[in-house]
MDTraj code that builds the backbone (N, CA, C; nanometers):
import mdtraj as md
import numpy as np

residues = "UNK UNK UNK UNK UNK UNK UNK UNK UNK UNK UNK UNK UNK UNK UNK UNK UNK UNK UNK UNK UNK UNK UNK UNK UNK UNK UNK UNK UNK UNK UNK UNK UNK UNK UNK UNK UNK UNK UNK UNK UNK UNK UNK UNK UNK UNK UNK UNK UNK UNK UNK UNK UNK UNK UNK UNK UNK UNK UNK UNK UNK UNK UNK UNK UNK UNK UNK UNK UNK UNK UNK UNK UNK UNK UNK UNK UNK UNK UNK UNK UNK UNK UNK UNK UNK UNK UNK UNK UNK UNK UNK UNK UNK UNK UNK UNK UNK UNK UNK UNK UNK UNK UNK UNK UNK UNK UNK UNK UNK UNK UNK UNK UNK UNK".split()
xyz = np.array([
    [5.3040, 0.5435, -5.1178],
    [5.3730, 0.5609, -4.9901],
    [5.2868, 0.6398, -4.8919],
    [5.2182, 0.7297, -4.9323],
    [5.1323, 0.8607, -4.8560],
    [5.0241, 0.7174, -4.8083],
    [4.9777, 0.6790, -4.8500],
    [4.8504, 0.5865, -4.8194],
    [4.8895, 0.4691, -4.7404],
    [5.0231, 0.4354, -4.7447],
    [5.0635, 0.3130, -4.6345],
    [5.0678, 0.4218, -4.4859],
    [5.1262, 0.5548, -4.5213],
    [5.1825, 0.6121, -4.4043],
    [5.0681, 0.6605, -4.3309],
    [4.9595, 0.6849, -4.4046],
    [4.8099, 0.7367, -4.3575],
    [4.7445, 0.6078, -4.2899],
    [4.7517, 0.4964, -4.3448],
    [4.6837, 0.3591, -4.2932],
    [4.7028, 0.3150, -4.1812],
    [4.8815, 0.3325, -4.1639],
    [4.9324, 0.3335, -4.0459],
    [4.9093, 0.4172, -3.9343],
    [4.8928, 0.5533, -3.9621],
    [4.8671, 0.6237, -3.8723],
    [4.7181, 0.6309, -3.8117],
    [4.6549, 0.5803, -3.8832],
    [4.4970, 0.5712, -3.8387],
    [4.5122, 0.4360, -3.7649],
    [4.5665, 0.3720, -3.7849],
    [4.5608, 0.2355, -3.7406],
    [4.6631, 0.2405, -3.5684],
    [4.7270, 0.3539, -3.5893],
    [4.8165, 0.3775, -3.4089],
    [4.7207, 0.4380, -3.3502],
    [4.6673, 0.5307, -3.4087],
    [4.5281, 0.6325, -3.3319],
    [4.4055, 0.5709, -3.2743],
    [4.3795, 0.3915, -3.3811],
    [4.2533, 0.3674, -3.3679],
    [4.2419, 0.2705, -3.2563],
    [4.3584, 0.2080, -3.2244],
    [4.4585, 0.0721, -3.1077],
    [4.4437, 0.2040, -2.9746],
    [4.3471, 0.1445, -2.9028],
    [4.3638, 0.1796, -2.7457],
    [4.4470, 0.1170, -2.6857],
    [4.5277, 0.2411, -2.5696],
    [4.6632, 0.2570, -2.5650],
    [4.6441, 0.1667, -2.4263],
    [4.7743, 0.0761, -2.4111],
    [4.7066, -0.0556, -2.3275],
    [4.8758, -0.0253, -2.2653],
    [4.9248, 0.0671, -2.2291],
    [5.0319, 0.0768, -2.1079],
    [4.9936, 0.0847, -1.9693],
    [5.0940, 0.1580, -1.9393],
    [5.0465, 0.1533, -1.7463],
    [4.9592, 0.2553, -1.7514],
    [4.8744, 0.2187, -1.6353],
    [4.7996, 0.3245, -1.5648],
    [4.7727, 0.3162, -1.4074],
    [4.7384, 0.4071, -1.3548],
    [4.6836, 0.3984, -1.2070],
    [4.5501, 0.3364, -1.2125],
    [4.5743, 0.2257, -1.0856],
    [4.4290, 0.1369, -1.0887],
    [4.4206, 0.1809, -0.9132],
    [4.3162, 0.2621, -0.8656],
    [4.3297, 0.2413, -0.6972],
    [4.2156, 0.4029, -0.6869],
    [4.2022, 0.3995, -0.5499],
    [4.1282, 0.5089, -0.5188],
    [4.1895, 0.6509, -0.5440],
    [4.1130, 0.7320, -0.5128],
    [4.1144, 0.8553, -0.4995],
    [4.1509, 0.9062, -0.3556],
    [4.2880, 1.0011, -0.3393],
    [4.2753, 1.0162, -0.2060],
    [4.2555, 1.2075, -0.1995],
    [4.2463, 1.2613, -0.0931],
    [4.2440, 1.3612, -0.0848],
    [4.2783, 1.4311, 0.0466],
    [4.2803, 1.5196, 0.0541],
    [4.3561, 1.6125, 0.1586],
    [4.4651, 1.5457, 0.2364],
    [4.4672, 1.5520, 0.3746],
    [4.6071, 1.5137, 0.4733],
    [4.5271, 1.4211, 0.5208],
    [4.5839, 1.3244, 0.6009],
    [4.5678, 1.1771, 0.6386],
    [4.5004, 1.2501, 0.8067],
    [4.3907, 1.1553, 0.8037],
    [4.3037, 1.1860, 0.9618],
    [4.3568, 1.1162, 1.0381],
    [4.2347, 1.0597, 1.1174],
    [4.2563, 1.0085, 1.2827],
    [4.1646, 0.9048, 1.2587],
    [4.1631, 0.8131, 1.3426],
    [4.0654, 0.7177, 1.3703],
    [3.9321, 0.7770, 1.4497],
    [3.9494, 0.9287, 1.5101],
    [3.8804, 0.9747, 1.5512],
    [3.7571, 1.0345, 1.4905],
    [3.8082, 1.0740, 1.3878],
    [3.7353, 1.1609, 1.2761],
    [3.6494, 0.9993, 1.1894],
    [3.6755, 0.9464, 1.1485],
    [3.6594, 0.8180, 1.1226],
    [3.4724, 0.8105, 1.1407],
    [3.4573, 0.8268, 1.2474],
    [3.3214, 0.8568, 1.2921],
    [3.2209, 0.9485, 1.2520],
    [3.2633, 1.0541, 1.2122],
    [3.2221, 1.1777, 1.1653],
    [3.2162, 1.1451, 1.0452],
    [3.2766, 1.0872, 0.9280],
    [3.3448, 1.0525, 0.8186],
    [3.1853, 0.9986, 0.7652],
    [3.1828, 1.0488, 0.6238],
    [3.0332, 0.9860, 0.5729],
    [3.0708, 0.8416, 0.5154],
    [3.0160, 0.7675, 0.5138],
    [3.0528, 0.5926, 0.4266],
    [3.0484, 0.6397, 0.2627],
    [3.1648, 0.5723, 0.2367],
    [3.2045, 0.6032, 0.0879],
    [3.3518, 0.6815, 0.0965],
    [3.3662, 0.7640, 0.2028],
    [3.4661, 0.8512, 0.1712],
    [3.6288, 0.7914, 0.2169],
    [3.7346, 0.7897, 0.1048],
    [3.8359, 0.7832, 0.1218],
    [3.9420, 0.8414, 0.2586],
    [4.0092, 0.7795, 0.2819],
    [4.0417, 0.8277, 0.4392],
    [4.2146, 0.7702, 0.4225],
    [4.2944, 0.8545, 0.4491],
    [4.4594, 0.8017, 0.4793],
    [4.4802, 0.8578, 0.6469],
    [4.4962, 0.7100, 0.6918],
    [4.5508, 0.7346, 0.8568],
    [4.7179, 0.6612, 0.8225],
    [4.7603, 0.6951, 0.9674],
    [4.9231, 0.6654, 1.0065],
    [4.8997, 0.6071, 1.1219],
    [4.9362, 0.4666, 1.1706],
    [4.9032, 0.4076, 1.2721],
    [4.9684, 0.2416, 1.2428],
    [4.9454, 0.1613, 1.3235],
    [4.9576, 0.0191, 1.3335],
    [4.8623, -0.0709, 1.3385],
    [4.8837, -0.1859, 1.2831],
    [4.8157, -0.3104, 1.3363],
    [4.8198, -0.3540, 1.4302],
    [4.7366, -0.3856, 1.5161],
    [4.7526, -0.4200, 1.6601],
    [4.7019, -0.6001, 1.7054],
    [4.5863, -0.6048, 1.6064],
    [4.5879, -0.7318, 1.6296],
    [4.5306, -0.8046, 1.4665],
    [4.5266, -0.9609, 1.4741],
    [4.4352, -1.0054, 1.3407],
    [4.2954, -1.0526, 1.4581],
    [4.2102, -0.9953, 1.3816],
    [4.0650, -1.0200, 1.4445],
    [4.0181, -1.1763, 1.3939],
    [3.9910, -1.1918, 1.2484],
    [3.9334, -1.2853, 1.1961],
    [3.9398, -1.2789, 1.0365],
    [3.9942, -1.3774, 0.9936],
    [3.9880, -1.3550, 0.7822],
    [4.0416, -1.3046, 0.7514],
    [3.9591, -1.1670, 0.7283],
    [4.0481, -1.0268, 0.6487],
    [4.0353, -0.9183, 0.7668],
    [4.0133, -0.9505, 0.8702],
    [3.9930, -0.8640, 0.9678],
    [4.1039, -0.8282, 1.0264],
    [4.1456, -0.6857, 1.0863],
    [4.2166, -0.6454, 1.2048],
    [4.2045, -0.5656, 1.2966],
    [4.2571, -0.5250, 1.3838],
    [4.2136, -0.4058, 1.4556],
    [4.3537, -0.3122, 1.4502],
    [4.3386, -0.1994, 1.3782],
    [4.4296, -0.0775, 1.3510],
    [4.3874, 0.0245, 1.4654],
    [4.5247, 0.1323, 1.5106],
    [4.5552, 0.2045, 1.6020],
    [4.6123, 0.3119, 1.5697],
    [4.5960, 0.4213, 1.5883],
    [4.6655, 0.5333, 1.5820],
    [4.6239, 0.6328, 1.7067],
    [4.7076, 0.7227, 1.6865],
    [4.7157, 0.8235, 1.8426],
    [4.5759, 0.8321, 1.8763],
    [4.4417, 0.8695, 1.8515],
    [4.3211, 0.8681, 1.8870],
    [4.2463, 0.7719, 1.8987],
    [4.2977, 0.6510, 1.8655],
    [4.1783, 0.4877, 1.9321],
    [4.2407, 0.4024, 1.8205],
    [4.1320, 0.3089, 1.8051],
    [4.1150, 0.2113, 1.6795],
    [4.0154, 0.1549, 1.6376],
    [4.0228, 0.1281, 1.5525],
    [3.8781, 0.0186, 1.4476],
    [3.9377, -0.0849, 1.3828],
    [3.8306, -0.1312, 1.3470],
    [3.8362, -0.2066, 1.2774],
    [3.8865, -0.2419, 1.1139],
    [3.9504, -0.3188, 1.0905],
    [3.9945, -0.2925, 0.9254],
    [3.9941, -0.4055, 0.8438],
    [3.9432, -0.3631, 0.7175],
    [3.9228, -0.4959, 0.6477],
    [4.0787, -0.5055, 0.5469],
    [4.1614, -0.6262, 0.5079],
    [4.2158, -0.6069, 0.4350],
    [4.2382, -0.7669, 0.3890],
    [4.2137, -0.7411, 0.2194],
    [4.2505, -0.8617, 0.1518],
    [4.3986, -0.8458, 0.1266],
    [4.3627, -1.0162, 0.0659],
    [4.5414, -1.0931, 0.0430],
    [4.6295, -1.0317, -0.0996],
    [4.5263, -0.9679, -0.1783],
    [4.5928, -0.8443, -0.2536],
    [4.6561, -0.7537, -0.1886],
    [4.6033, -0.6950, -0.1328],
    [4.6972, -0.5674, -0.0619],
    [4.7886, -0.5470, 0.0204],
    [4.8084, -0.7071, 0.0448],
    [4.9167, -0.7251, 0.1637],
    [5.0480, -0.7647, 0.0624],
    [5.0385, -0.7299, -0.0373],
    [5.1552, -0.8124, -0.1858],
    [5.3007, -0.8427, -0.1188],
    [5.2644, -0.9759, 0.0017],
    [5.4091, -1.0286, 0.0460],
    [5.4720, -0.9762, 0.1404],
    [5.4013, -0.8838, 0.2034],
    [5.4631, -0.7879, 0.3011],
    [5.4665, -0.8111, 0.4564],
    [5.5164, -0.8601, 0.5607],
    [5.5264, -0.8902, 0.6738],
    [5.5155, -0.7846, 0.7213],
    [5.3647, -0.7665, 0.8299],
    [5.3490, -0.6471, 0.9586],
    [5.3778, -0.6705, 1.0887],
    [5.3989, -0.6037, 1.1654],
    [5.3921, -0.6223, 1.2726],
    [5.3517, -0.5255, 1.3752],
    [5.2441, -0.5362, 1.4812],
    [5.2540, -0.4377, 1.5647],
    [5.3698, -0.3320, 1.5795],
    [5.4957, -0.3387, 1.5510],
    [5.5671, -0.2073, 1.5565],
    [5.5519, -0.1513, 1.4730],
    [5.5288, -0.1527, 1.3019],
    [5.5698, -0.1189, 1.2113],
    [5.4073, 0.0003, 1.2235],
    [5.4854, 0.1151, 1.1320],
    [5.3841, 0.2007, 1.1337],
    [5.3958, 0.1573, 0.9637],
    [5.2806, 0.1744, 0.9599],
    [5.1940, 0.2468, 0.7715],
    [5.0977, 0.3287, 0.7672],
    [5.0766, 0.3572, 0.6654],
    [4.9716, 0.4579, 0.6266],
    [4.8975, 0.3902, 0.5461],
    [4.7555, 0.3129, 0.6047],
    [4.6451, 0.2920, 0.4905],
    [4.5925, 0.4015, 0.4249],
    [4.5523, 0.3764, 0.3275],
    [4.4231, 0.4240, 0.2415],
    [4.3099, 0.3660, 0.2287],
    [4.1872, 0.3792, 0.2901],
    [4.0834, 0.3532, 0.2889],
    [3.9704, 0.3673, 0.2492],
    [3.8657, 0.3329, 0.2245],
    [3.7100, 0.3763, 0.2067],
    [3.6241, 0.3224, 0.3504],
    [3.5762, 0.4289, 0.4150],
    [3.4900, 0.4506, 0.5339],
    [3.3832, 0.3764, 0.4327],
    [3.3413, 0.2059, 0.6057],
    [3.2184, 0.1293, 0.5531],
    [3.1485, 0.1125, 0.6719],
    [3.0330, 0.0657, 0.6853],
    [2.9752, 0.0112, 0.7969],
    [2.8840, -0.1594, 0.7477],
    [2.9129, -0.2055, 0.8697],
    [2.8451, -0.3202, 0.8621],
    [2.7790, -0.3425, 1.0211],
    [2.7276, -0.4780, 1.0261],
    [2.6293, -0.4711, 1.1305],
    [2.7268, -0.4604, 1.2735],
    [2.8612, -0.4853, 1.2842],
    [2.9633, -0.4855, 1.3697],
    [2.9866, -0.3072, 1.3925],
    [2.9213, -0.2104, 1.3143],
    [2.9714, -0.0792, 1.3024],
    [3.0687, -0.0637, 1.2076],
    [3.0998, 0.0859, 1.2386],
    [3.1822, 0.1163, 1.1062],
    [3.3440, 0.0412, 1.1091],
    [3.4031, 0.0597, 0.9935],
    [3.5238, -0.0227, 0.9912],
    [3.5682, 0.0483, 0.8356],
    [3.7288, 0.0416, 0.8377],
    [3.7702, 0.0714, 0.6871],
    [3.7931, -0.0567, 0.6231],
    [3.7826, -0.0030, 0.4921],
    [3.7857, -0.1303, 0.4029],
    [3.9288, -0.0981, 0.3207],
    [4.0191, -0.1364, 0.3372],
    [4.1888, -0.0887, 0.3023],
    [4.1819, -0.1138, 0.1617],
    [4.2267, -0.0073, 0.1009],
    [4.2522, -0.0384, -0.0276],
    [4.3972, -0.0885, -0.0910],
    [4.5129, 0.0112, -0.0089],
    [4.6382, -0.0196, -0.0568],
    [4.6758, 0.0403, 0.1386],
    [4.8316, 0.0114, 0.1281],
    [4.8752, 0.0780, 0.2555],
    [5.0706, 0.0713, 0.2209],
    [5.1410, 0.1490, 0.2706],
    [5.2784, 0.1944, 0.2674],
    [5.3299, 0.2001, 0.4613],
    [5.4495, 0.1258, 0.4040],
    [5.5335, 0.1084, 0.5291],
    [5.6083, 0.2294, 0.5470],
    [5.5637, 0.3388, 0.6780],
    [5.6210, 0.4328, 0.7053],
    [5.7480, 0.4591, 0.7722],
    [5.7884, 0.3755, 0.8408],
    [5.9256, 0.3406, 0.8998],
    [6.0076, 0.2519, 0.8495],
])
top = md.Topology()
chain = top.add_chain()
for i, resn in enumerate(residues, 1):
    res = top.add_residue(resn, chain, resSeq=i)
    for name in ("N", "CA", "C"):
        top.add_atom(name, md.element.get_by_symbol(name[0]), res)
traj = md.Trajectory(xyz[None], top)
């Protein structure tokens, strides 16, 4: 009995544990500005509060908040079914990128604030 109960237990310990986990960025401090955005080194995670204002092209848009706007990239993952609209405020989460158009966020996830 000791040796089934030992077999077993090596055998729960040795099975990597395959439940939920968090899959997504890292965020940190309080949510900026589109202003700061600029200042912002490429790579670094960024949460603004603002709107969509227009669809640019693809995965493209142009996002707004109280200090201006940029540009934003967002795939058909992260939009999981969700209808925006210029009124609706959210809060992306981002990673600050640049491309030959200048800098732009690349959205990772985003939440409907109103």
């Amino acid at each position: 009995m000791r040796i089934v109960l030992a077999t077993t237990l090596a055998l729960l310990l040795a099975t990597p544990y395959s439940g939920a986990a968090f899959i997504g960025p890292t965020e940190s401090g309080d949510s900026g500005t589109v202003a700061e955005v600029a200042e912002t080194p490429l790579g670094t995670y960024v949460r603004l509060v603002g709107s969509l204002e227009a669809h640019l092209r693809e995965d493209y848009y142009r996002f707004r908040d109280r200090t201006g706007s940029i540009r934003v990239e967002i795939e058909p993952d992260v939009w999981q079914g969700r209808d925006i609209t210029p009124n609706t405020v959210i809060e992306i989460t981002a990673e600050v990128d640049r491309s030959l158009q200048g800098r732009y966020l690349w959205v990772k996830s985003f939440v409907v604030v109103d």
